[in-house]
KOLFITOR-104136 format. One line per field, with one value per residue (C-alpha): y, x, z; residue number from 1; residue in one letter. Coordinates in Angstrom, 3 decimals. Layout:
N
v: (Y/...)
u: (X/...)
w: (Z/...)
i: (NUM/...)
aa: (A/...)
This chain:
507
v: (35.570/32.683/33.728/31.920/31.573/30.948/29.849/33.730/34.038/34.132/31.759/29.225/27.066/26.739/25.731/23.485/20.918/18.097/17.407/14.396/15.774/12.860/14.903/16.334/14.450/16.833/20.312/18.256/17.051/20.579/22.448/25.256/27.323/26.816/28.531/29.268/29.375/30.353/29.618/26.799/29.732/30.378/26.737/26.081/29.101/28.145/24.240/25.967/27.483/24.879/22.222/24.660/25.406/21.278/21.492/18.865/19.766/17.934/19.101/19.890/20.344/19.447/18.209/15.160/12.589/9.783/9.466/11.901/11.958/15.801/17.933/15.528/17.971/18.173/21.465/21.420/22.772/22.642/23.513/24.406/24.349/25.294/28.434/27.146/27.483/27.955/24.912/27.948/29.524/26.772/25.257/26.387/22.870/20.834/20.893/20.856/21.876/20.819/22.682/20.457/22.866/22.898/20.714/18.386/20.555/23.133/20.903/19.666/23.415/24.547/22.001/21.587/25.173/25.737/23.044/20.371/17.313/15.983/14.067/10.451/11.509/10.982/11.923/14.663/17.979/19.232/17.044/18.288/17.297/17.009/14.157/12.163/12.233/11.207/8.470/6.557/8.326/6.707/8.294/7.863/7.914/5.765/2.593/4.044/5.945/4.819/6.692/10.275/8.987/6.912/10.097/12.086/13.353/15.108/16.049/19.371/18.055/20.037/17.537/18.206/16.641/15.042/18.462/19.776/22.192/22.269/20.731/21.818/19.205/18.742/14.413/12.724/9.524/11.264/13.302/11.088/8.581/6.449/9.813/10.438/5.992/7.220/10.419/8.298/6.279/5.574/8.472/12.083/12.435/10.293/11.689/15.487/18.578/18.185/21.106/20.733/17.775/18.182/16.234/16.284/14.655/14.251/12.161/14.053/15.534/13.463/15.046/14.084/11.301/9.067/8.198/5.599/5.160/1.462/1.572/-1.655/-0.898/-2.797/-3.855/-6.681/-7.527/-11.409/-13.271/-15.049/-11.696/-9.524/-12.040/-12.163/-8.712/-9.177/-11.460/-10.040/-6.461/-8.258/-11.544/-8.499/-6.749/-10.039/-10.996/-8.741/-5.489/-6.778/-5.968/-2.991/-1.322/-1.347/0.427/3.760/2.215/2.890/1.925/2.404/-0.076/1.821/-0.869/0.439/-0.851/-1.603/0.656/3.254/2.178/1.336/0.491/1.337/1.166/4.599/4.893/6.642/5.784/7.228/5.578/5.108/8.240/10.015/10.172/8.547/7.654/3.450/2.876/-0.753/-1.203/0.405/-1.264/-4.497/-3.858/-2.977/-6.004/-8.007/-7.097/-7.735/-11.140/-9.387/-7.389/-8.130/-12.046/-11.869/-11.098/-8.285/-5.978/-2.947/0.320/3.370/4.984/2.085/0.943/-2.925/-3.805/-2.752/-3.047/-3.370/-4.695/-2.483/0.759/4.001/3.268/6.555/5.702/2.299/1.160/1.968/3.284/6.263/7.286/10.830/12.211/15.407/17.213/16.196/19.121/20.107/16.692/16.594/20.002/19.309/16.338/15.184/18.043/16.255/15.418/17.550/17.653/14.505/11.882/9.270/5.596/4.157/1.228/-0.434/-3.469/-4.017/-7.070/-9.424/-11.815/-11.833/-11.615/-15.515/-16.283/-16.380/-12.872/-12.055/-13.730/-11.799/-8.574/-9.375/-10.508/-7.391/-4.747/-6.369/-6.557/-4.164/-3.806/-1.937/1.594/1.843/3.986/1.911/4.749/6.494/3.215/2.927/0.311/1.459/-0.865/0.821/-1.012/-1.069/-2.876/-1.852/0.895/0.660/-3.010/-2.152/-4.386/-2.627/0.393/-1.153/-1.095/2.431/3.883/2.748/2.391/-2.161/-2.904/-3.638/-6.615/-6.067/-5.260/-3.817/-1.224/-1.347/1.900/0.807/4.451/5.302/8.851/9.851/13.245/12.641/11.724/9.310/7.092/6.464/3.206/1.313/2.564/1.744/-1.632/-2.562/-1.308/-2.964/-6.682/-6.581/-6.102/-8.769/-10.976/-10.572/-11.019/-14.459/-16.597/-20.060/-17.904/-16.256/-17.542/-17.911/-16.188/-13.449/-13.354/-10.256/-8.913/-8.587/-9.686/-9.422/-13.117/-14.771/-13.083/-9.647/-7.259/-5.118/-1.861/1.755/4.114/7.240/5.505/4.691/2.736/3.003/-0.188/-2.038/-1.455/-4.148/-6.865/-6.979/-7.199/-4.224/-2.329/-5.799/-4.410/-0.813/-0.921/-4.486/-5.181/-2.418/-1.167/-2.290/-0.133/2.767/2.553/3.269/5.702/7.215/6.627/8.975/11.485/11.919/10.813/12.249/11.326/14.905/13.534/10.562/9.730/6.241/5.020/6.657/4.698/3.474/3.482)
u: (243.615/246.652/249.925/253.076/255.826/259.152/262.895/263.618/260.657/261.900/259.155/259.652/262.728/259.171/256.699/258.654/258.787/257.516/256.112/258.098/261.698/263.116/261.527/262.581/265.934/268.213/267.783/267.429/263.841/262.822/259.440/259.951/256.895/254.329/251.392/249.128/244.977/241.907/238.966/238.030/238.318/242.171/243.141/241.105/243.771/246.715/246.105/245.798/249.004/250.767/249.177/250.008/253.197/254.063/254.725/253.697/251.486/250.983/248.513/248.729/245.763/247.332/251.008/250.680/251.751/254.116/255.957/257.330/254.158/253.856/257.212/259.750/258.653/261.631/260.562/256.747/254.514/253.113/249.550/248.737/245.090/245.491/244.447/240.567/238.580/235.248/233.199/232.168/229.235/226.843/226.398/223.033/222.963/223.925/223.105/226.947/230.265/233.933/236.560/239.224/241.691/240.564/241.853/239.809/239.748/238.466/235.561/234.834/234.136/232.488/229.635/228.897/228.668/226.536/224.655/225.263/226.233/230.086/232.020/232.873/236.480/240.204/241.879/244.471/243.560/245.707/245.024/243.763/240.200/241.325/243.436/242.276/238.332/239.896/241.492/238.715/239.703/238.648/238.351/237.113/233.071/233.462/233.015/228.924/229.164/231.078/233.540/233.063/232.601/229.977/228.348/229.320/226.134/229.192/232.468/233.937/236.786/238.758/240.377/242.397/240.780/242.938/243.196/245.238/242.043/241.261/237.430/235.490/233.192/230.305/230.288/227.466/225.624/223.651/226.969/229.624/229.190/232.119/234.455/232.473/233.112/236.336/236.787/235.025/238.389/240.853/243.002/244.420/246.765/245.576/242.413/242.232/242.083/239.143/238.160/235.504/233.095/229.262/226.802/222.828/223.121/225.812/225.609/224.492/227.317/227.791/226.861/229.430/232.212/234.172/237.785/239.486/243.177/245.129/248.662/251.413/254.791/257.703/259.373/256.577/255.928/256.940/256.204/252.854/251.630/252.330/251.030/247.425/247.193/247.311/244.921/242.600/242.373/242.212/239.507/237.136/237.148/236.827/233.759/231.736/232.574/230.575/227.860/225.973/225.657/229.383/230.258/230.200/233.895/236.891/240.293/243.871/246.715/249.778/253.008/256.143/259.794/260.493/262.596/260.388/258.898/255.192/252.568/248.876/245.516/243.164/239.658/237.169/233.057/229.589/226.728/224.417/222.185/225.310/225.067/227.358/224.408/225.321/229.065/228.122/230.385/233.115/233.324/232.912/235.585/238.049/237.523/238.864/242.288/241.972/243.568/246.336/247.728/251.154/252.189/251.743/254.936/255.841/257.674/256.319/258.055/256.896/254.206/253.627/250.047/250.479/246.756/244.726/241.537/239.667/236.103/235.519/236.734/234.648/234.433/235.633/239.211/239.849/243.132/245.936/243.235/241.013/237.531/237.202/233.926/234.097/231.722/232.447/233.299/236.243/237.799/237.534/239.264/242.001/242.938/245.845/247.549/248.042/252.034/255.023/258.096/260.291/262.154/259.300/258.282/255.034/253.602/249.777/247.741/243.649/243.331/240.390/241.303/242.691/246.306/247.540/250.342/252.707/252.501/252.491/255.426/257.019/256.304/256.758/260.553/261.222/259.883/262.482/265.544/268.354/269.145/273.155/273.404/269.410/267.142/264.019/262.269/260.556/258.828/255.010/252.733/248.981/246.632/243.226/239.561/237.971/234.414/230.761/229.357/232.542/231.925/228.693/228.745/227.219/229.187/232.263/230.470/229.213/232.696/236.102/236.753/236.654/238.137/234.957/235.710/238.092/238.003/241.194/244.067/247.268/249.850/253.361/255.588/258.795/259.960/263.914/265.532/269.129/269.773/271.982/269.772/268.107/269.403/269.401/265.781/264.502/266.159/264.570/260.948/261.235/262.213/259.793/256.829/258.215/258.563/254.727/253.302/255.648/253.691/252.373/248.487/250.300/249.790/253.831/253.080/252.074/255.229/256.127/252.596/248.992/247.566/243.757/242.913/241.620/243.412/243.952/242.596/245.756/247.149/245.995/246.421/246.201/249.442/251.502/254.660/256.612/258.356/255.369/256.212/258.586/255.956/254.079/250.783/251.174/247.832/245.873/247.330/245.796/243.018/241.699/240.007/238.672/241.940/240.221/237.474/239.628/242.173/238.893/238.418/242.295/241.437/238.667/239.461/243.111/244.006/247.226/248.412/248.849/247.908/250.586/252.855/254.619/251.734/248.328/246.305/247.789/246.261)
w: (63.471/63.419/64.650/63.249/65.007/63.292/64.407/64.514/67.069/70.789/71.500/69.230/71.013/73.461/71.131/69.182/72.352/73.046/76.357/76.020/75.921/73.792/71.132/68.625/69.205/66.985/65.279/62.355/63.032/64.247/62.410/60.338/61.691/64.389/63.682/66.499/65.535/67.600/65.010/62.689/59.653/60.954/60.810/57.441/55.854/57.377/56.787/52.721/53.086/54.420/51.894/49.011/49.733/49.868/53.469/55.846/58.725/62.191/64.376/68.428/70.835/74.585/73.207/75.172/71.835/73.666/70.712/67.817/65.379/65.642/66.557/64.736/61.441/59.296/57.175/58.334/60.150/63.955/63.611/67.079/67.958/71.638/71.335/69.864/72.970/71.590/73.660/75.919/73.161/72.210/68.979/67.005/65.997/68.831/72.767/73.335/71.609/72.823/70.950/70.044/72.017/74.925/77.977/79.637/83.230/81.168/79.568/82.776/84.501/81.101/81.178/85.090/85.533/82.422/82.232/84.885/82.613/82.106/79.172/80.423/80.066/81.309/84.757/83.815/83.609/81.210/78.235/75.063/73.920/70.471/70.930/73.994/72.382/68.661/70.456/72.512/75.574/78.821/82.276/85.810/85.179/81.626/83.243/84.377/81.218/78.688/75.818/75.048/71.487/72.021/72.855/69.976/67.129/65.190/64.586/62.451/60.697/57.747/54.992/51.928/48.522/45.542/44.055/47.211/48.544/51.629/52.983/55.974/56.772/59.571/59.972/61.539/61.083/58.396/56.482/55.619/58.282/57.313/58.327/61.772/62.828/61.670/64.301/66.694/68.308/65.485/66.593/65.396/62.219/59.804/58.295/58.475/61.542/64.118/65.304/67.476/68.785/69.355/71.591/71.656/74.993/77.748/81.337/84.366/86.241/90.160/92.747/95.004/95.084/97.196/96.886/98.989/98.989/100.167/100.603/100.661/101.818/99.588/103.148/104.072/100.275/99.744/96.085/97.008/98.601/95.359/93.221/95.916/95.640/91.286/91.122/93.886/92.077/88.562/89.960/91.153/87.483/85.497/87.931/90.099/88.562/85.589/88.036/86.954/90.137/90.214/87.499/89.508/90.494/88.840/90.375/89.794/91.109/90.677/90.519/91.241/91.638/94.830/95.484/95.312/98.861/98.103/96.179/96.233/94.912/94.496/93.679/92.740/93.394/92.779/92.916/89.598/90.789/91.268/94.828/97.163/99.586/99.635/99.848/100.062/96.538/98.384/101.161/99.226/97.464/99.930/102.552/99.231/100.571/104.184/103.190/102.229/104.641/106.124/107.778/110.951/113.009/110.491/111.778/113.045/112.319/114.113/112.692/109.639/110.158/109.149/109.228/105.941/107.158/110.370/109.816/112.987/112.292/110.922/107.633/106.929/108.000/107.847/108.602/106.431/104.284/103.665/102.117/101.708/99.734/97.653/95.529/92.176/90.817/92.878/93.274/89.344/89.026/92.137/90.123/87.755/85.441/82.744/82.969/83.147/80.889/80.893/79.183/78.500/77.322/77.248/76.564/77.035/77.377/77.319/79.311/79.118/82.093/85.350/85.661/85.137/87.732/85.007/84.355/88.146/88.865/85.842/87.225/90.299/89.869/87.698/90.233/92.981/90.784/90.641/87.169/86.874/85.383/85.775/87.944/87.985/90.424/87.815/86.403/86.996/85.745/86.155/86.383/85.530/85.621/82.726/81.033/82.138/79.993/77.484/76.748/74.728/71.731/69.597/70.378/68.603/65.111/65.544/66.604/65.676/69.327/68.407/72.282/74.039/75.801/78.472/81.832/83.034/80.678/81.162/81.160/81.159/81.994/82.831/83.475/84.037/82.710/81.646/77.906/78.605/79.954/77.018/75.946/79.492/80.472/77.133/76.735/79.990/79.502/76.031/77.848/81.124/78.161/76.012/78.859/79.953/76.729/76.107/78.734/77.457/76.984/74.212/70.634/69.697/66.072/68.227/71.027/72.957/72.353/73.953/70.349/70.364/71.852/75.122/77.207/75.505/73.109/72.131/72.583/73.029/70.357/72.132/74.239/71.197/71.066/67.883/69.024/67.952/64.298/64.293/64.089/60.645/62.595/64.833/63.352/64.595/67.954/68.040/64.928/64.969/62.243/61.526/60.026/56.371/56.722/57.870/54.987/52.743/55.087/54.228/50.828/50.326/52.615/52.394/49.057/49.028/52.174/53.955/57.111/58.497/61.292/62.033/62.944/61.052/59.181/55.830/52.517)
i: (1/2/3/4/5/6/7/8/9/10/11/12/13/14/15/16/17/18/19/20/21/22/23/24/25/26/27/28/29/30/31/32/33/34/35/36/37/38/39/40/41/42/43/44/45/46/47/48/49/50/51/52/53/54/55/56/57/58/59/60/61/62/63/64/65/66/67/68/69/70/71/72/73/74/75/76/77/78/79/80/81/82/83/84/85/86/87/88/89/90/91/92/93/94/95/96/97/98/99/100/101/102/103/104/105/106/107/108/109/110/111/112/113/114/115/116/117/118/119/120/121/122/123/124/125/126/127/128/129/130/131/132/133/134/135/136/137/138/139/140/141/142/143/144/145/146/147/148/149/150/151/152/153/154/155/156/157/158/159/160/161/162/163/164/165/166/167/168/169/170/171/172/173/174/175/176/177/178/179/180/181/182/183/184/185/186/187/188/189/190/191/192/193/194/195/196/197/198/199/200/201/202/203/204/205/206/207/208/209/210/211/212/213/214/215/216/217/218/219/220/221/222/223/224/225/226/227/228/229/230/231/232/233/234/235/236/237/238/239/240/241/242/243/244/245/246/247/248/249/250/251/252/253/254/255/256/257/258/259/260/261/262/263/264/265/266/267/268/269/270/271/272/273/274/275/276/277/278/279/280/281/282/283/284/285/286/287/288/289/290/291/292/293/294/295/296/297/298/299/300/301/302/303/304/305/306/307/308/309/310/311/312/313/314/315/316/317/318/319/320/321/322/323/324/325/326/327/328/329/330/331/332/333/334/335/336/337/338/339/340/341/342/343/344/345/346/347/348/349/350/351/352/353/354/355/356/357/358/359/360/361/362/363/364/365/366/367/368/369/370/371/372/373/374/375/376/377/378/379/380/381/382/383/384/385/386/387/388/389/390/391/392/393/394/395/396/397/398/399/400/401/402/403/404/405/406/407/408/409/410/411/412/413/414/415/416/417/418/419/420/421/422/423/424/425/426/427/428/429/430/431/432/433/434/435/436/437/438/439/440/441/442/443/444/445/446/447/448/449/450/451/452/453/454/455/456/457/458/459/460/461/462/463/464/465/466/467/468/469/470/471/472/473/474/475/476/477/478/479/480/481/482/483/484/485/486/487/488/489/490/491/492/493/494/495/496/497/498/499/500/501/502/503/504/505/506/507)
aa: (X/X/X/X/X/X/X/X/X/X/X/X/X/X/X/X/X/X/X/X/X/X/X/X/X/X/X/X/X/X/X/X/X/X/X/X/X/X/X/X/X/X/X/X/X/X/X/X/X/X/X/X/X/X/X/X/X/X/X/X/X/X/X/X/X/X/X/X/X/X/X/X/X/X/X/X/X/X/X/X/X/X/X/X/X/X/X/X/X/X/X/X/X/X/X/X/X/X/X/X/X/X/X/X/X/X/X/X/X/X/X/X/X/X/X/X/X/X/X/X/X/X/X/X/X/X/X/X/X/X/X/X/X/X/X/X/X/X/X/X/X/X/X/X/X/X/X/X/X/X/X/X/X/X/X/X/X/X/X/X/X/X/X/X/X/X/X/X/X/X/X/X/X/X/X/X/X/X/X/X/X/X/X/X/X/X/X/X/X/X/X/X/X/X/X/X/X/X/X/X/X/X/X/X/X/X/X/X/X/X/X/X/X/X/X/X/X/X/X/X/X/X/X/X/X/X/X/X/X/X/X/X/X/X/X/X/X/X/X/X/X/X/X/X/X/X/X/X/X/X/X/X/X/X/X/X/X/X/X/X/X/X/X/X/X/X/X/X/X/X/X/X/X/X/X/X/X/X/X/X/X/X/X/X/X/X/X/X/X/X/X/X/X/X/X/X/X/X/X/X/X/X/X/X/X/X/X/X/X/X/X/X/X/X/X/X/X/X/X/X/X/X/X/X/X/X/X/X/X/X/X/X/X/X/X/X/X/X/X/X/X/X/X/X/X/X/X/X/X/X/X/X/X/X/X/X/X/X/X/X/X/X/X/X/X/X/X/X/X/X/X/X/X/X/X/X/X/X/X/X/X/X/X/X/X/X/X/X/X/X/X/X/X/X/X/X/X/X/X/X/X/X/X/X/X/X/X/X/X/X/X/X/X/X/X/X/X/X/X/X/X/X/X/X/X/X/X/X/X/X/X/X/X/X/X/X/X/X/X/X/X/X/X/X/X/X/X/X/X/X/X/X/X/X/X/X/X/X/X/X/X/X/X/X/X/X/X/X/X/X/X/X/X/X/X/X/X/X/X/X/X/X/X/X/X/X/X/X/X/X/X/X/X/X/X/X/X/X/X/X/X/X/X/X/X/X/X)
């Protein structure tokens, strides 16, 4: 049974939020209803309602959207489908069902403790399947095991015909194939409602896992070292962790303003078997940045290890960093939650080469800048790896997930709670990403941008930026080209357009 909540409801001033508290930015934008489903049957009637009554739904699974594409709903209606936890009774049809509202932490518990297997999925707990799987969504075991949609048999998906009635459809390669590519990567809110996701098969759940932390302290940072430890991190993605026996790695180099004290690299490693038996990758990996630890003569404040890694040392604790191993499961489930309520921005990169010195230097100057009237400590630029079992080829003409080339993804974010901040925070995101993508490897009709190319193979789409409208080839950017197929796509299935944000797919 749906519940709706309306503006009369004390819980609606809640519902109607965005995690991202820049939305909705007036009453003006605010939904007239938020209706609250736990079964496919109680989204197909409200989805009727709301279509018949010439209202314009937007659906929620985890409410993580970076930008305004569901709550800014003059009029409309918030269907909310995080109350549709039915992954937990299996599918008569298929080995394994993920209900679209569920969050990935609860995915994760639901299939190792039932049946010992895992979706190759993100790193925050709280996200909702329904959005990061629609989107291509990548996570700490999809460079050994690629997308969760390239292990997807079917998707449930209700879509509204040219006659306004409402369609529950089961897509496969065998039922409307063209819809299930579709579902496979190109995103939520432009075809129709997922409701759940099935799999015949799914990856073995690790048995156990290593994570290793390396830490660089602002104070000893100098150009030529920032810039080393760039192109070390990047060199190692673009070369040996092609490898396949390295694609039980997956790294994160968090950059942060300099202000903020450090900056660090975490990982996370199992081997192929899922053991953690050889940590030969590991340790490989880490004695790449021996050559960068501090000049010598640094100084030495008390208790501020200066040496990253002693070739000596128990390779449990090296240095001024650490390998810990975990069981699986609970490092999974200790993890991320998914993001808190703030004032955001994002933006994102897929990168197909190392970081050119260029682009280093860029960063590197913006990061130690003061910039007047701006808090730069809630800017992060993560750095994740990317490639082995997502660069399958042939993967990209199955799905609509096309980026299958590159070898490290970019997150560009910047946190801060006071309105009035807005303008600065924005303006300077918005010119450190222009001035990266403006490099001489940057095809000039294509300025300010990480246009599909040499170097880069666009944007993200599950880490929108509605600043990317501005250039008439922004859905080269996040669709490729595939976006031709998927307008035919739009065409067929959503005829009348009942499904669109700033950035859906266009008929």
């Amino acid at each position: 049974m749906s519940t709706t909540v309306t503006r009369q409801d004390a819980r609606y001033d809640t519902l109607r939020k965005s995690r991202n508290l820049r939305w909705p930015s007036s009453g003006d934008e605010f939904a007239s209803e938020v209706d609250l489903c736990d079964s496919e049957g109680d989204v197909a009637e409200v989805l009727q309602r709301v279509v018949s009554a010439g209202m314009r739904p937007t659906v929620r699974s985890g409410g993580h959207c970076y930008e305004d594409f569901v709550v800014n709903n003059p009029n409309g209606a918030i269907i909310d489908l995080s109350l549709l936890k039915q992954g937990r009774l299996p599918d008569e049809r298929a080995q394994y069902t993920i209900s679209a509202g569920q969050v990935l932490g609860e995915v994760y518990l639901d299939l190792y403790k039932r049946h010992g297997v895992t979706i190759p999925a993100g790193t925050c707990y709280g996200v909702g399947a329904g959005g990061h799987i629609s989107g291509g969504g990548y996570g700490v075991l999809s460079r050994l095991h690629g997308l969760t949609v390239d292990w997807l048999s079917a998707v449930n998906i209700l879509t509204v015909d040219a006659h306004g009635k409402v369609v529950r459809r089961r897509v496969s390669k065998e039922n409307d194939p063209d819809l299930f590519k579709a579902c496979r990567g190109a995103g939520g809110g432009s075809f129709g409602i997922i409701t759940s996701f099935h799999c015949d098969k799914l990856p073995p759940a690790p048995q156990e896992i290593v994570e290793a932390h390396i830490s660089f302290d602002w104070k000893d940072m100098t150009e030529a070292r920032f810039i080393q430890i760039l192109q070390t991190y990047g060199h190692y993605w673009e070369t040996r962790g092609k490898d396949p026996d390295t694609w039980g790695l997956f790294a994160g180099l968090g950059l942060s303003h300099s202000s903020s004290g450090r900056l660090g690299i975490g990982l996370q490693f199992c081997n192929p078997d899922g053991t953690c038996k050889d940590l030969s990758v590991v340790n490989e990996f880490l004695d790449l940045f021996q050559h960068c630890k501090p000049i010598a003569g640094a100084a030495n404040l008390p208790g501020d290890k200066k040496v990253f890694h002693d070739p000596k040392a128990p390779k449990e604790c090296v240095g001024d960093h650490e390998i810990a191993r975990h069981q699986w499961l609970e490092a999974t489930i200790g993890g991320g939650g998914g993001g808190g309520e703030a004032r955001t921005k994002y933006k994102s990169c897929y990168m197909k080469r190392n970081f050119t010195t260029d682009e280093a230097k860029i960063i590197y100057k913006r990061l130690t800048q003061e910039a007047p009237g701006v808090d730069l400590r809630g800017f992060v630029l993560s750095v994740d790896s990317y490639g082995g079992a997502t660069n399958k080829l042939s993967l990209a003409d199955e799905t609509s997930r096309w980026q299958r080339s590159s070898v490290m993804k970019l997150q560009y974010q910047y946190y801060w709670r006071n309105a009035g901040e807005d303008d600065a925070r924005l303006k300077w995101l918005h010119d450190l990403y222009a001035d990266i993508y403006s490099t001489s490897n940057v095809d000039p009709r294509y300025t300010s941008t990480p246009y599909p190319g040499e170097y880069y193979e666009g944007c993200y789409i599950n880490y929108p930026d509605a600043d990317m409208l501005k250039y008439p080839f922004w859905t080269g950017l996040y669709y490729g080209d595939q976006y031709p197929f998927l307008q035919g796509v739009k065409r067929k299935y959503d005829p009348n357009n009942i499904f669109h944000h700033a950035m859906s797919v266009r008929a």
